[in-house]
N, C-alpha and C positions, 0 to 999 in steps of 0.2 A: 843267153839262156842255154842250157844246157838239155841236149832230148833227154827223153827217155822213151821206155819201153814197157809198151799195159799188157798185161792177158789177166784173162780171168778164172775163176772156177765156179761151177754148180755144185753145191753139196745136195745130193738129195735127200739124206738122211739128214734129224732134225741135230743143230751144232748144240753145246754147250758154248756158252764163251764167257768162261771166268776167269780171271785175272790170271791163275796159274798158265793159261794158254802163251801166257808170251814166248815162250821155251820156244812156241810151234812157230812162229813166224823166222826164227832167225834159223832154222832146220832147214824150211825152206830153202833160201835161197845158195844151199849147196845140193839141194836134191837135184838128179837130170829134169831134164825139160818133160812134162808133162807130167811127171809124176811129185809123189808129196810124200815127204815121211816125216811123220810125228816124234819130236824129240819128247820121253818125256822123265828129263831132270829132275833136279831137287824143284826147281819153279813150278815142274808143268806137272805135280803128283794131281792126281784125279783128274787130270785130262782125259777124257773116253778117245778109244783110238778112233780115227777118222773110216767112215765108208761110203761104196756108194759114190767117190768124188771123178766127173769127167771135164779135160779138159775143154773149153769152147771158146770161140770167137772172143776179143772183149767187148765186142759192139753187139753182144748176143745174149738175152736174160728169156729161155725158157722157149717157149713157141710163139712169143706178141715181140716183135722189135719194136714195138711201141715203149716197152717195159724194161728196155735195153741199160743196163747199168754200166755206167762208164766211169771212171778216175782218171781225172789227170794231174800231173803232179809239173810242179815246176821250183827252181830254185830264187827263194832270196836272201836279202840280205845277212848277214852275220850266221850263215850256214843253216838257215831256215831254210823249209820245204813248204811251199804253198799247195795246199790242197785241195782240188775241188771234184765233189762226188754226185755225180747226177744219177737219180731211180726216179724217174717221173712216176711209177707206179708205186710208191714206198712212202707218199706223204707223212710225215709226224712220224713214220716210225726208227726205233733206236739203233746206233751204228756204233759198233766199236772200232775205234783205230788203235791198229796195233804199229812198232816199229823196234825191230831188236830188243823188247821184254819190256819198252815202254808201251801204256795202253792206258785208254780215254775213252769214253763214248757221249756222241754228237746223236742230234737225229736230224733227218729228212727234214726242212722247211717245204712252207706253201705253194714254193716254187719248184719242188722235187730236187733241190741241190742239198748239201752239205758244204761248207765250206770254214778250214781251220788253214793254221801254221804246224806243223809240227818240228820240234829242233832235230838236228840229224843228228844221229847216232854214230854213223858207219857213213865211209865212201861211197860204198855202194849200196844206196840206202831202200831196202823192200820196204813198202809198207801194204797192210793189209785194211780193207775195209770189210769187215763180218755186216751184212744189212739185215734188218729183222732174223729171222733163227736160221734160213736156210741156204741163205747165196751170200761166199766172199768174192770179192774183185782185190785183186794184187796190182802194184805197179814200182815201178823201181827207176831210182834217177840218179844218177852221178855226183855226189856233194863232194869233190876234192877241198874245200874251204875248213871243211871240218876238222881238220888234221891242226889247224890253228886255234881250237878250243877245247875247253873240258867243259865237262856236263854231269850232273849227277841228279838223278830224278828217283823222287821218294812216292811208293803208294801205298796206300794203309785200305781195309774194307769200307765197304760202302758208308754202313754207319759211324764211322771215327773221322771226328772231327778232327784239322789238324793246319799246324803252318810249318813249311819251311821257312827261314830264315838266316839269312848271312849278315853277319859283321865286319866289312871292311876297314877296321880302323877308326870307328867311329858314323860311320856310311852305313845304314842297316837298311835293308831290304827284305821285303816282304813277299810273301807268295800271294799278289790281290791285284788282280784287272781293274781294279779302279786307286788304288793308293795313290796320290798326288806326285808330280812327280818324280815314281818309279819306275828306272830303266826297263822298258816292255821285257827286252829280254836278259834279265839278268834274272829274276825270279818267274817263272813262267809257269800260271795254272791253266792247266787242261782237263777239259770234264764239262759236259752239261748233261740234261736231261732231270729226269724223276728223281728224287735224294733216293730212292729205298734200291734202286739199278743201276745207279751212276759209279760212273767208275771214272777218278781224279788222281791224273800225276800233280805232282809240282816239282820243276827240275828250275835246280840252281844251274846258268849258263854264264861262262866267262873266256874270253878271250886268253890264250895261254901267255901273251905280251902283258897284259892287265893282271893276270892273277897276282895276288897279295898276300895269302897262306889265311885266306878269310874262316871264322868262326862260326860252322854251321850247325845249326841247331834243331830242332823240329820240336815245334807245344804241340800236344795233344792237352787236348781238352775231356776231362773229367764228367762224361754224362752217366745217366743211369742205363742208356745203352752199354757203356764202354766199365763200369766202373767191376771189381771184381772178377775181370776176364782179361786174357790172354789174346792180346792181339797178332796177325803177322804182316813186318813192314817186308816190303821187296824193293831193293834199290838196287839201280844201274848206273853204272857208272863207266861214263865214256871219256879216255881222252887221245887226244889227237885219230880219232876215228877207232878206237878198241876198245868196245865195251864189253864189261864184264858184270853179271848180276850176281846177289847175293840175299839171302832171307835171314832175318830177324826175330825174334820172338820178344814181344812188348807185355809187363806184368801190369794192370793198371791199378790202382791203389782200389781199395775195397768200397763199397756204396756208402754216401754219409758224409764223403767229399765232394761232390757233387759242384760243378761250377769252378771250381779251382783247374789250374792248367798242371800237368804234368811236363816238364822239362827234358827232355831228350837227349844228351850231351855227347854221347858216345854210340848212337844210333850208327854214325854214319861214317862210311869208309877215313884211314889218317891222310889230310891229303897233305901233306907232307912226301908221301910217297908217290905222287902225281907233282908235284912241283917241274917247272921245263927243265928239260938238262941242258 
């Protein structure tokens, strides 16, 4: 297993954290030590700038070390990052993880933990945990494994229904925690929590030996939420540890189609132009 290295932050001022925030996580980790500068790109437009933010202990939340929030990360297999986020004072409530412009939110169990996978991005992989509106915890771990995959992870707003999906030649996969014998990590959803707050990647993950020049696609699904409006997708796309993001603008056919999927084709990066060399 490979260390790594936690610190934390207090925001005292109340956060935003909406999906554009991914920009701020990966600014991070070229800022100096102690300090934070907000990148704010084409991703992160209406990001409020940060204030109010000091560095502390990461075994330290506020004046109660009872309250004390910790992350620790550690590496598995196929260039996975295991997660685990303790706020013994933060029961039920929502946490976004964030990691180089990928972003998901989990909340607090009964037992004051958090606990996911998330795929790496980057070698040098930050991730960030935002806990209810006003304390993040950062932590950073070594994934050199990464360099041996590509990744491309799609997000769409709260209310847009939606699947990735890859064609192997026949081999189709799904973006679904329960689909029957689907490889855990080749379509991988992340997201839980309330529909109307949750915020859901689905990243297609492949081994750069395996890749097959696969047919990726994404259904959005046609509701009276979605139907007559202009959605936007944000996808990252990492390979051999160099990710790069990009925004989208999604037209959705007009209300009256209702239940019908809309097809996707050209959504998403040519990976042709990722193929190994």
């Amino acid at each position: 297993m490979i260390g790594h290295k936690l610190f934390a932050l207090r925001v005292a001022s109340v956060l935003s954290v909406a999906i554009a925030a991914g920009h701020l996580v990966q600014s991070m980790s070229h800022a100096p030590a102690g300090e934070v500068t907000p990148a704010l790109g084409p991703i992160a437009t209406g990001l409020p700038t940060l204030s109010g933010i000091t560095a502390v202990a990461a075994t330290s939340s506020g004046s109660d070390p009872a309250c004390a929030l910790h992350l620790d990360l550690a590496t598995a297999a196929e260039a996975m990052i295991d997660l685990s986020l303790s706020a013994p004072c933060n029961l039920g409530e929502r946490v976004v993880i964030r990691h180089s412009g990928l972003a998901f939110t989990g909340s607090i169990g009964a037992d004051g933990r958090l606990r996911a996978q998330v795929p790496a991005l980057t070698q040098d992989a930050l991730v960030a945990a935002y806990v209810g509106s006003s304390e993040i915890v950062l932590g950073k771990i070594a994934v050199p494994e990464v360099e041996d995959f590509l990744r491309i992870a799609v997000h769409l707003p709260a209310f847009v229904k939606f699947d990735l999906r890859a064609d192997e030649g026949g081999q189709v996969y799904v973006a679904s925690k329960t689909t029957p014998g689907n490889d855990p990590h080749r379509i991988i959803w992340l997201g839980q929590g309330k529909t109307e707050d949750r915020l859901v990647s689905q990243v297609y993950s492949v081994a750069l030996r395996e890749y097959a020049n696969p047919e990726l696609t994404v259904e959005l699904r046609i509701t009276p939420e979605t139907c007559g409006r202009t959605v936007t997708a944000e996808i990252v796309t990492s390979r051999s540890g160099r990710p790069s993001q990009s925004v989208r603008d999604v037209a959705v056919p007009l209300c009256g189609t209702a239940g019908d999927i809309l097809l996707l084709k050209n959504l998403l990066p040519d990976l042709t132009l990722a193929t190994p060399e």
